[in-house]
KOLRO-168323 format. One record per residue (C-alpha): x, y, z; residue in one letter; chain. Coordinates in nm, 2 decimals. Layout:
+--------+--------+--------+------+-------+
!   east !  north !     up ! rest ! kette !
+--------+--------+--------+------+-------+
!      X !      Y !      Z !    a !     A !
...
+--------+--------+--------+------+-------+
***
This chain:
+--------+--------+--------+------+-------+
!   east !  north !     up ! rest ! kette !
+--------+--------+--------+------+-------+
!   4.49 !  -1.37 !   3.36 !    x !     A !
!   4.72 !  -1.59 !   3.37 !    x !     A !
!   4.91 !  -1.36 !   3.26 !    x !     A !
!   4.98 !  -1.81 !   3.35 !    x !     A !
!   5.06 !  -1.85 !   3.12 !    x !     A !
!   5.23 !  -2.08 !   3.35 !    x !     A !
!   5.01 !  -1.80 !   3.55 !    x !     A !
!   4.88 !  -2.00 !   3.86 !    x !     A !
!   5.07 !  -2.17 !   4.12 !    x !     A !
!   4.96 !  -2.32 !   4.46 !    x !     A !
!   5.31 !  -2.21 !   4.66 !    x !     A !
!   5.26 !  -2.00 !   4.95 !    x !     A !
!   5.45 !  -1.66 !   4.91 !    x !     A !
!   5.73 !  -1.82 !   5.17 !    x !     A !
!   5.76 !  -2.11 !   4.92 !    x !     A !
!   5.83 !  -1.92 !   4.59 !    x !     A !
!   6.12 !  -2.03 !   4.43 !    x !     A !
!   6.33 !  -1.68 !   4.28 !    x !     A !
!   6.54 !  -1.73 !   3.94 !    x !     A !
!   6.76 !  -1.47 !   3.96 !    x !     A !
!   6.85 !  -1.31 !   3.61 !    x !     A !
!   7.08 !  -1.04 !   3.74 !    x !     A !
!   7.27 !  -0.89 !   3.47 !    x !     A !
!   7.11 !  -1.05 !   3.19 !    x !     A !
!   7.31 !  -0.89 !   2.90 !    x !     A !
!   7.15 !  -0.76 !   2.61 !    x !     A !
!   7.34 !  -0.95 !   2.40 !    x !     A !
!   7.10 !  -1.28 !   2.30 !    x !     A !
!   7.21 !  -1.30 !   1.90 !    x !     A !
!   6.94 !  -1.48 !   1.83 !    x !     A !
!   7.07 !  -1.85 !   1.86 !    x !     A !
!   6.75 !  -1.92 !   2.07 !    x !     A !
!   6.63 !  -2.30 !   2.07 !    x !     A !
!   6.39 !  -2.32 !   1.83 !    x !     A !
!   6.21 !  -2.57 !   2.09 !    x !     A !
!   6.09 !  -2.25 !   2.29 !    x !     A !
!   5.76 !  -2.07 !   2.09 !    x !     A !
!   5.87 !  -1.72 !   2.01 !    x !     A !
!   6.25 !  -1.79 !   2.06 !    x !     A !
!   6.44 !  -1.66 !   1.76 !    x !     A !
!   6.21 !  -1.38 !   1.63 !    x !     A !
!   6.46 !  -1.12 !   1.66 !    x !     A !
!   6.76 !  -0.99 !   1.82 !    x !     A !
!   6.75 !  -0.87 !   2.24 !    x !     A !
!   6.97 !  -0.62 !   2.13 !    x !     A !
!   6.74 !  -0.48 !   1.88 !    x !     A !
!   6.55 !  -0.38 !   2.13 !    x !     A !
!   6.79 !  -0.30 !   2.45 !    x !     A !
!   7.04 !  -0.07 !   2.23 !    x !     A !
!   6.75 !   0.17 !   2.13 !    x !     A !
!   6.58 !   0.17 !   2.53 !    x !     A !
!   6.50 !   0.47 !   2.69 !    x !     A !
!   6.66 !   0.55 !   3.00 !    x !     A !
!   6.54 !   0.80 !   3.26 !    x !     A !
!   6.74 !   1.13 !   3.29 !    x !     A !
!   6.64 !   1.17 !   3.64 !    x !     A !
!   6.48 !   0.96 !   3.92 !    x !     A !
!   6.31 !   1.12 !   4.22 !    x !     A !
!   6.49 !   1.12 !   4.55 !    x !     A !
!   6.30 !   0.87 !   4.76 !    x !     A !
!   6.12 !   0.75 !   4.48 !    x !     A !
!   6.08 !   0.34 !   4.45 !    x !     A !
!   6.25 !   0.43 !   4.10 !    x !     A !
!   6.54 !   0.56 !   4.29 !    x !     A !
!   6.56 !   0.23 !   4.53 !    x !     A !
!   6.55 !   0.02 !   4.28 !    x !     A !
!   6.89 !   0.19 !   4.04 !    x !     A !
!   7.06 !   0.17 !   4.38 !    x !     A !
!   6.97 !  -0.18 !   4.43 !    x !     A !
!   7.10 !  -0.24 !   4.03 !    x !     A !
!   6.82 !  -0.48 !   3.99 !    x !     A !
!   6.45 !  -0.49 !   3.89 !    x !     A !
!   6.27 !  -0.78 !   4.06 !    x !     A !
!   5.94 !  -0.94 !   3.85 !    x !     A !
!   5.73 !  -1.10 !   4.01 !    x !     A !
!   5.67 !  -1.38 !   3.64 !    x !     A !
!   5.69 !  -1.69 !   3.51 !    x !     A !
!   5.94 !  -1.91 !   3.37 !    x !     A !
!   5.77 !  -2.11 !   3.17 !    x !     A !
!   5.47 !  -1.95 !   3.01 !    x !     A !
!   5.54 !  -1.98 !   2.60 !    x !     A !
!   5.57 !  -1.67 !   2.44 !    x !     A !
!   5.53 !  -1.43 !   2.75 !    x !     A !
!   5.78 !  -1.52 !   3.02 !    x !     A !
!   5.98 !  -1.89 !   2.95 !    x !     A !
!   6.33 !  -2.01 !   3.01 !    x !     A !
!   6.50 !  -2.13 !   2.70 !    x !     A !
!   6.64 !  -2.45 !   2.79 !    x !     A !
!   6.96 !  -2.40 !   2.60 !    x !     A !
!   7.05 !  -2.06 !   2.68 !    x !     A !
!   6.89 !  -2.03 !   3.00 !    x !     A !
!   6.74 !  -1.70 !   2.88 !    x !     A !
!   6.42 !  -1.60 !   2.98 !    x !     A !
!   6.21 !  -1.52 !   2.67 !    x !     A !
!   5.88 !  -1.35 !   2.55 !    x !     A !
!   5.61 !  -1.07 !   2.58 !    x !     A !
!   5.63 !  -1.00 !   2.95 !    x !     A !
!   5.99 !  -1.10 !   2.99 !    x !     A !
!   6.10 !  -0.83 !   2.72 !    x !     A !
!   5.91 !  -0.55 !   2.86 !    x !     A !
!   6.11 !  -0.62 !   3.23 !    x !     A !
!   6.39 !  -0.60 !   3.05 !    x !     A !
!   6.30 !  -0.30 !   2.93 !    x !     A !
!   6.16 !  -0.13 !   3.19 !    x !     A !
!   6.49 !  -0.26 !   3.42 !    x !     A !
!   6.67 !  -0.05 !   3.19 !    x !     A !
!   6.48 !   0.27 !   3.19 !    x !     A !
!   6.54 !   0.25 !   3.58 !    x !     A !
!   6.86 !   0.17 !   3.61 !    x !     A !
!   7.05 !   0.22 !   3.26 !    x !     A !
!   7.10 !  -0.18 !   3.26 !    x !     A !
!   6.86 !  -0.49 !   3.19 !    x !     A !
!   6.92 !  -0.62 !   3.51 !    x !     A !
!   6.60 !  -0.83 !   3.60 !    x !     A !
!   6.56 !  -1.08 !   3.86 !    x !     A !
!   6.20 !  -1.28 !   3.83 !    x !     A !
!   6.03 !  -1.44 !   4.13 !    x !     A !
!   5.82 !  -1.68 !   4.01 !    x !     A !
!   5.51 !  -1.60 !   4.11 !    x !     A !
!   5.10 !  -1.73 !   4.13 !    x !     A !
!   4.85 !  -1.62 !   4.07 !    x !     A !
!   4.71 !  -1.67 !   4.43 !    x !     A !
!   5.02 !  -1.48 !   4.58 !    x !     A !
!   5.09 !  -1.19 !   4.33 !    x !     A !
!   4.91 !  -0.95 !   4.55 !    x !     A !
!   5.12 !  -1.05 !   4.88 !    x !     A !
!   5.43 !  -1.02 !   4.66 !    x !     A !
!   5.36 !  -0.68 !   4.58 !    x !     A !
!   5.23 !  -0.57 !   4.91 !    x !     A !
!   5.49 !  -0.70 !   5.10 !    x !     A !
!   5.76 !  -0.60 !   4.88 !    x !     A !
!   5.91 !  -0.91 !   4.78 !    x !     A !
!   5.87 !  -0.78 !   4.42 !    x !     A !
!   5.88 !  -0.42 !   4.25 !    x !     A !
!   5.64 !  -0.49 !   3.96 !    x !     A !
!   5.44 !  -0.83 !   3.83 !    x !     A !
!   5.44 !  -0.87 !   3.48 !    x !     A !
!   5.21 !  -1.20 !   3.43 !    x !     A !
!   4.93 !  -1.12 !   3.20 !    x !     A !
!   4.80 !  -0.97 !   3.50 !    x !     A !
!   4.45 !  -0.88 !   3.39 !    x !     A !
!   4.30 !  -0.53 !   3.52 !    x !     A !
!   4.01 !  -0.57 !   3.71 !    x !     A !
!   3.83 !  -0.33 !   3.98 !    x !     A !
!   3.86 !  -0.59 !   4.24 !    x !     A !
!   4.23 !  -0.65 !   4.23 !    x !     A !
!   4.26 !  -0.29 !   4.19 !    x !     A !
!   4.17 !  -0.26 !   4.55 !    x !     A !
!   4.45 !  -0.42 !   4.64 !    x !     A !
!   4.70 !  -0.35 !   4.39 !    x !     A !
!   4.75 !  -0.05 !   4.16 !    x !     A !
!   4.80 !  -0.10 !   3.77 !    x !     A !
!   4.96 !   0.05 !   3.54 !    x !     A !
!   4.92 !   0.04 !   3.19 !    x !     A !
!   4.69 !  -0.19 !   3.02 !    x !     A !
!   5.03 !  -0.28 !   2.79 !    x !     A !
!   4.83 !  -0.55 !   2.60 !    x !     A !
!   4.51 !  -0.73 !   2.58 !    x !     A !
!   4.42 !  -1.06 !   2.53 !    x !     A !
!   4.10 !  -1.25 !   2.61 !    x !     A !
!   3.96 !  -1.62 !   2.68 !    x !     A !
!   3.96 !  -1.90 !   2.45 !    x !     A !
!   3.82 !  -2.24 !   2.50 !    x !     A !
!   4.07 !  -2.54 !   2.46 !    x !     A !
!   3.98 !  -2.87 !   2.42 !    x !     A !
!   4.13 !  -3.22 !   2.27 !    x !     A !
!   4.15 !  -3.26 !   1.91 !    x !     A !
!   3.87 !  -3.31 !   1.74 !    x !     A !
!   3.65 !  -3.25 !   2.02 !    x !     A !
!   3.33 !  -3.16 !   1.84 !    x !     A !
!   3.04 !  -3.10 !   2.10 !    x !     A !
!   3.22 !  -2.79 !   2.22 !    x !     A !
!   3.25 !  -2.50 !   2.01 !    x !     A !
!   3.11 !  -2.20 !   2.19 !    x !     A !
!   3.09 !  -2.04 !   2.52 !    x !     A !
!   2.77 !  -2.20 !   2.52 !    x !     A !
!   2.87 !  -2.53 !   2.50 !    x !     A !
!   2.98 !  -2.58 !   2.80 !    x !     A !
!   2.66 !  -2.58 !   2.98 !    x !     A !
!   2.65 !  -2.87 !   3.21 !    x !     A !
!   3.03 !  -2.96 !   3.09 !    x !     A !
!   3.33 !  -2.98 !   3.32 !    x !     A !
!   3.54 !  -2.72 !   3.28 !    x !     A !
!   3.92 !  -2.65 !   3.35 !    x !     A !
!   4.00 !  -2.30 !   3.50 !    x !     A !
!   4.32 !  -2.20 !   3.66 !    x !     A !
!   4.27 !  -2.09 !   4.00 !    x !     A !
!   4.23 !  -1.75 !   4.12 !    x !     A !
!   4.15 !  -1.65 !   3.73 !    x !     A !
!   3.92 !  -1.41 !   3.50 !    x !     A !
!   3.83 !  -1.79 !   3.36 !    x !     A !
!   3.63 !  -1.88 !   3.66 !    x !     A !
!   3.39 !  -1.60 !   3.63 !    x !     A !
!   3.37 !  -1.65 !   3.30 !    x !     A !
!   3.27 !  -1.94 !   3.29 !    x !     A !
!   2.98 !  -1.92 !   3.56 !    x !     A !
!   2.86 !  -1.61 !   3.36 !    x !     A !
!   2.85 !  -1.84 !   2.98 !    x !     A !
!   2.78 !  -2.18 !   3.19 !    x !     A !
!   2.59 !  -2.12 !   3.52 !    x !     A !
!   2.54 !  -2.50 !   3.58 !    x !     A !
!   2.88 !  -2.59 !   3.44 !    x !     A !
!   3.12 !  -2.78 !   3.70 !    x !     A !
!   3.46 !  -2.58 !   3.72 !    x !     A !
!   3.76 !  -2.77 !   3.81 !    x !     A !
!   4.06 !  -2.57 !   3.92 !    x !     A !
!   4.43 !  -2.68 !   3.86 !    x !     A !
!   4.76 !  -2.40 !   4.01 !    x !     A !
!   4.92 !  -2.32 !   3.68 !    x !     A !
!   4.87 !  -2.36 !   3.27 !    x !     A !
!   5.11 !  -2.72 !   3.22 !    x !     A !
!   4.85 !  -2.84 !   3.51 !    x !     A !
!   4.52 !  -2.73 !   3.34 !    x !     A !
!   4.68 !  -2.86 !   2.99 !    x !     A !
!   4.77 !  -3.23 !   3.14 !    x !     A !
!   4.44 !  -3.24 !   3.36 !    x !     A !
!   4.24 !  -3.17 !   2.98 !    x !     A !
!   4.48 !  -3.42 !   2.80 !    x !     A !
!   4.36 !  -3.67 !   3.07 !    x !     A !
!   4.02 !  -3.63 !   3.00 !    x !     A !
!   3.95 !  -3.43 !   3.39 !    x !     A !
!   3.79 !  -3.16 !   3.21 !    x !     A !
!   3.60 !  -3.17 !   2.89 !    x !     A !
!   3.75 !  -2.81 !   2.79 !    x !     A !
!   3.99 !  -2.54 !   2.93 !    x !     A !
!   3.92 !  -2.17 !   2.97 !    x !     A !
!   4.25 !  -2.01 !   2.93 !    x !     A !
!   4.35 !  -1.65 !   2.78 !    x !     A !
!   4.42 !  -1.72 !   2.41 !    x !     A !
!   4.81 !  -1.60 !   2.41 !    x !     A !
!   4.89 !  -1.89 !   2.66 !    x !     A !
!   4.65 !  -2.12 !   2.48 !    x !     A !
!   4.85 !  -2.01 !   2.12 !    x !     A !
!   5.16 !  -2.15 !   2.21 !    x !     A !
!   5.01 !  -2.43 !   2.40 !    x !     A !
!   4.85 !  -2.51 !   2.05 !    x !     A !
!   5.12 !  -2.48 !   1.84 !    x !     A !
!   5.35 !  -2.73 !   2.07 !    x !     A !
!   5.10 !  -2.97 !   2.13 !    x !     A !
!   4.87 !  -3.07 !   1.86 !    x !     A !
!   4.61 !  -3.28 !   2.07 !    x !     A !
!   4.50 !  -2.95 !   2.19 !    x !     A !
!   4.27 !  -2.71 !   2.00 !    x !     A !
!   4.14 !  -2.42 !   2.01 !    x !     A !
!   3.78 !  -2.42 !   1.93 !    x !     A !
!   3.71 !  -2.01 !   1.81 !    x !     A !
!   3.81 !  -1.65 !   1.88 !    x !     A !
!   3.82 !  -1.46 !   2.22 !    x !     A !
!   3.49 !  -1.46 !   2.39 !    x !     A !
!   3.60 !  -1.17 !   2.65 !    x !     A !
!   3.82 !  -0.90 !   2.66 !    x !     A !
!   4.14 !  -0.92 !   2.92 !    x !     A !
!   4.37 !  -0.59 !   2.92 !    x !     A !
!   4.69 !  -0.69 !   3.10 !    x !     A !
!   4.80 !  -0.43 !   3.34 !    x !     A !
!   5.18 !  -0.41 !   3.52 !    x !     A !
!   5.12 !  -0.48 !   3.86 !    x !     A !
!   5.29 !  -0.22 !   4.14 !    x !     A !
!   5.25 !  -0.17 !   4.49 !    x !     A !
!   4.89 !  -0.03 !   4.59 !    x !     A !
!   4.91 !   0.31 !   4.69 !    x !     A !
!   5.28 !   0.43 !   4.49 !    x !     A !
!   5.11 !   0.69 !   4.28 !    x !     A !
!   5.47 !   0.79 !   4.18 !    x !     A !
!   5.58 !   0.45 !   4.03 !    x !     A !
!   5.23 !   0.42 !   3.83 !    x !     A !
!   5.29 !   0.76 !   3.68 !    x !     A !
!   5.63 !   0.67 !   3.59 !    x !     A !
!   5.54 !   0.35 !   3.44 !    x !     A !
!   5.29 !   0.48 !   3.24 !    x !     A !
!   5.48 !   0.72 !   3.10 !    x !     A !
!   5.82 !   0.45 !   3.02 !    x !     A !
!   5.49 !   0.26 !   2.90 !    x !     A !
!   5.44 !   0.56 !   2.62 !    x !     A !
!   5.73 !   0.60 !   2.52 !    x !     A !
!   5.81 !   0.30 !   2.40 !    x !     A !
!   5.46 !   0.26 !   2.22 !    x !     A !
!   5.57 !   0.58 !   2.02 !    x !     A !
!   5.93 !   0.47 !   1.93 !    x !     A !
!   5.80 !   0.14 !   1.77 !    x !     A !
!   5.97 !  -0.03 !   2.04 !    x !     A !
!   5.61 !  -0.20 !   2.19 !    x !     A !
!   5.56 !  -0.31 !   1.81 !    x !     A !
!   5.90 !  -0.53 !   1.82 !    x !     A !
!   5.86 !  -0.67 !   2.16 !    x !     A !
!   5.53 !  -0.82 !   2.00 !    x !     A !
!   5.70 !  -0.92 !   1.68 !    x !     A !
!   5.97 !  -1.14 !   1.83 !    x !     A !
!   5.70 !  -1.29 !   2.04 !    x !     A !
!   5.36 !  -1.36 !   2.02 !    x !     A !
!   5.40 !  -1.22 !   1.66 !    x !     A !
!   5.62 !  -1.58 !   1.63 !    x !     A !
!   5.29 !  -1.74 !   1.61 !    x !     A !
!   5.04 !  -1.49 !   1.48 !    x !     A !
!   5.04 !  -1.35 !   1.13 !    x !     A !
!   5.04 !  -1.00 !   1.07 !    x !     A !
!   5.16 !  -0.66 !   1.16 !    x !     A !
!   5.20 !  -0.54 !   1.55 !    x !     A !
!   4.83 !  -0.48 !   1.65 !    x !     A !
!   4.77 !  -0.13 !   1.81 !    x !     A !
!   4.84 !  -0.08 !   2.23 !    x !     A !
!   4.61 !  -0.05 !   2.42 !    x !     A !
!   4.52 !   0.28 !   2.57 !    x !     A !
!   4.71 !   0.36 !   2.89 !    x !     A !
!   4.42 !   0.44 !   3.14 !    x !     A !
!   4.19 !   0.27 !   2.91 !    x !     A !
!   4.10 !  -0.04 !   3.16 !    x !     A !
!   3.84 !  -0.01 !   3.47 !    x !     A !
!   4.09 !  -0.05 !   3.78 !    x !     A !
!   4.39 !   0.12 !   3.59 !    x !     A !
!   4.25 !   0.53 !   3.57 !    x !     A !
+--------+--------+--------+------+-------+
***
């Protein structure tokens, strides 16, 4: 979804700024800036020194291209809170989606070497098809359309879509209430749909990434936002004229994007994918992240196959 998030950006694929992260060390001891939602929740290393790494890669195999390259490149975000953002003071890239890169980078090629393109939402597809990027990890929700153009493994995590609004906003509490509203969506999103489906007669406004939808709500364009509730979480917890009126109202399993048609990579994804859900590692990834903001024990993965567009 979005992913986001921020998810959504208007750049054509020629125009997509790369921040390269080669090499990033697994090293981060923790002295995050506290600044960054879900900076600080535990140790990079923690996670990195106990990653799996493939015995043996396939000859041919996008696996195989990628350890001789020495680098896995994401097509992400840099500054979606809690999933994929750049610390500002150790110019580390932090969160959900930007952990499990990491991860997977090392399976591959025995290092956590990860460059990120920073993708949109409207481009992730080209990206991946035309092999600017090996993998998108973006709270990239499964669906059966994109699944036609790109193949998914996973679900690795599931979210769903929350309604923001400004502080004490009181007319809009449920999908339902936004009937005859105007409603910020990011573009190319689950949201949109959504939206039509709770609101048929609502008027949808579109914005290219999360900090746009956020400002164009703050500035009264929209009466609420449609966004998937781990972007809206962090949003939340940084900026408190935002609120988040109730729980999820849908169901959004993020999938790992790959190139349509590379059975070989999916199965081999899938199965890094399980591995790390047995060995506890998933549970950490969400416990230095999202688990920053949200109370509780790791919830349970996702089934891998679980999500129409991902069998």
């Amino acid at each position: 979804m979005v992913r986001t998030p921020a998810r959504m950006r208007r750049a054509a694929v020629a125009a997509v700024a790369a921040a390269s992260l080669a090499g990033l060390a697994a090293c981060s001891d923790g002295g995050s800036s506290a600044a960054v939602p879900g900076a600080g929740g535990g140790k990079q290393d923690d996670l990195l020194a106990a990653a799996p790494v493939a015995a043996n890669l396939p000859a041919g195999s996008t696996m195989e291209k990628i350890k001789k390259r020495g680098q896995l490149i994401v097509g992400g975000s840099l500054d979606a809170p809690l999933l994929s953002q750049q610390n500002p003071a150790t110019k580390q890239v932090e969160g959900l989606d930007a952990d499990f890169g990491r991860l997977l980078a090392k399976h591959i090629i025995g290092k956590p070497n990860v460059k990120i393109v920073n993708s949109a939402s409207e481009t992730r597809e080209a990206l991946l098809a035309n092999g600017t990027v090996d993998v998108v990890f973006q709270t990239y929700s499964i669906t059966p359309e994109r699944a036609k153009q790109v193949a998914f493994a996973g679900p690795y995590y599931s979210s769903g879509l929350v309604i923001a609004t400004k502080k004490g906003e009181t007319a809009i509490k449920t999908p339902a209430d936004l009937k005859g509203k105007k409603v910020i969506a990011g573009a190319n999103t689950p949201a949109i749909p959504a939206i039509k489906k709770a609101a048929p007669d609502a008027e949808i406004v579109t914005f290219g990434s999360d900090p746009e939808c956020v400002q164009a709500l703050k500035q009264g364009r929209g009466q609420a936002y449609v966004q998937d509730e781990a972007v809206l979480l962090a949003t939340a917890k940084q900026d408190p004229s935002v609120q988040i009126q109730g729980k999820p109202f849908t169901s959004d399993p993020y999938g790992i994007g790959l190139k349509h048609g590379d059975a070989q990579m999916k199965a081999f994804v899938n199965d890094w994918l399980k591995q790390i859900q047995s060995s506890g590692l998933w549970g950490k990834v969400w416990k230095n992240s999202i688990g920053t903001v949200v109370q509780g024990e790791a919830p349970q993965p996702p089934a891998i196959g679980s999500a129409p567009g991902s069998e």
